[in-house]
C-alpha positions, 0 to 999 in steps of 0.5 A: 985077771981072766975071771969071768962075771955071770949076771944072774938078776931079772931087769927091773922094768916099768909095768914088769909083774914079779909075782901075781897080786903084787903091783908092778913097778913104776918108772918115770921122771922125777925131774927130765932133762928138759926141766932140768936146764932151767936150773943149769947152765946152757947145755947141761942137763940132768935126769932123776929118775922116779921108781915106786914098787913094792920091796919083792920086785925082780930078783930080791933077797929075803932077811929074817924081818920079811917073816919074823918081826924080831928078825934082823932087817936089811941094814942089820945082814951081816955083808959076810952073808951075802958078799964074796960067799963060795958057792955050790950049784945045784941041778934040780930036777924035781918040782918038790926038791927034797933033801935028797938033792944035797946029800953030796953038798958041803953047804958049810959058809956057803951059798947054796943055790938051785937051779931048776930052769923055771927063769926061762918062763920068766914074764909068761903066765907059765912062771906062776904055775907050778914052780919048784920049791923046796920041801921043808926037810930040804930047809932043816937039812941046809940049816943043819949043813951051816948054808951061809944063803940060799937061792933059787930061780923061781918063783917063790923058794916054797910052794905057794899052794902050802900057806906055812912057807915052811922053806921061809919060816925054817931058813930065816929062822936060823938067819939065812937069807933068801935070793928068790927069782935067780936066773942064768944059773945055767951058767954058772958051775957047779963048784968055784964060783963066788957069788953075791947079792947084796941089797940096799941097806934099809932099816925097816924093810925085809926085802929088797931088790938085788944085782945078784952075780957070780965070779968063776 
């Protein structure tokens, strides 16, 4: 009954840009309320909203299928990895994050997520430039310790400037999903809290957009 729930998802917003050469979304009516009347009774009204963007938009999880083509798509995550996972917080404090930040976690069936602050600059210029990310000894060791999922609040769990996105190809590889641009991890401790992200279940696709949380 005293349990607290800490939002850690960006708001999705017309016009709103996620990441540089990706369009933003667009949000309008499909049916407004006005047209909606001529269907109804007097006095009732109903909106259908209309979004069309692209999968990576806000804050999102990643499955195997976004880097493998063989990989499991978003209907075919398992909701024990991404739901009611007991989860570790960890306090970045470099721009490359090695495995050196994880020498003390138990990662074993949980959610491993890394807070560096980058959210602040979110919807700035400065968000694109410079990001932490993490090495590719940092993903081996995760993948090794049994993470069940791995997130961060920034913009891209890699370095963008190295085109092998080693982070990806070394963490969906082994079947863990990916939360990329988390925010408020601030809030939340270090130990004890669960978290979730759990996107729409889409065949076909291997992102989408998720209402990432946690309880403490």
């Amino acid at each position: 009954m005293n349990a607290r729930l800490i939002d850690l998802s960006h708001t999705v917003e017309d016009g709103m840009i996620t990441y540089r050469g990706l369009p933003a979304p667009v949000i309008c009516d499909f049916w407004s309320r006005e047209y909606s009347q001529q269907f109804y009774a007097a006095d009732t009204a109903f909106h259908i909203g209309k979004i069309e963007m692209v999968a990576n938009t806000g804050t999102y999880v990643d499955a195997p299928f976004h880097r493998f083509a063989d990989g499991k798509d978003l209907s075919e995550l398992d909701l024990a990895s991404l739901a009611n996972l007991d989860c570790i917080v960890i306090r970045a404090t470099t721009r490359a994050i090695t495995r050196a930040a994880f020498a003390n976690c138990d990662a074993r069936g949980k959610a491993i997520l890394v807070h560096t602050g980058w959210d602040a600059h979110w919807r700035t210029d400065q968000y694109f430039e410079g990001h932490p990310f993490l090495t590719d000894d940092a993903a081996q060791f995760l993948v090794d310790a049994g993470a069940t999922l791995v997130g961060i609040d920034s913009l891209n769990i890699d370095d963008t400037a190295d085109k092998r996105r080693p982070a990806h190809t070394i963490l969906l590889r082994a079947g863990i999903p990916i939360a990329e641009h988390l925010c408020n991890l601030g809030a939340v401790p270090e130990r004890g809290a669960r978290f979730f992200a759990v996107p729409v279940k889409v065949k076909g696709l291997g992102t989408f957009p998720v209402r990432a949380f946690a309880i403490t």
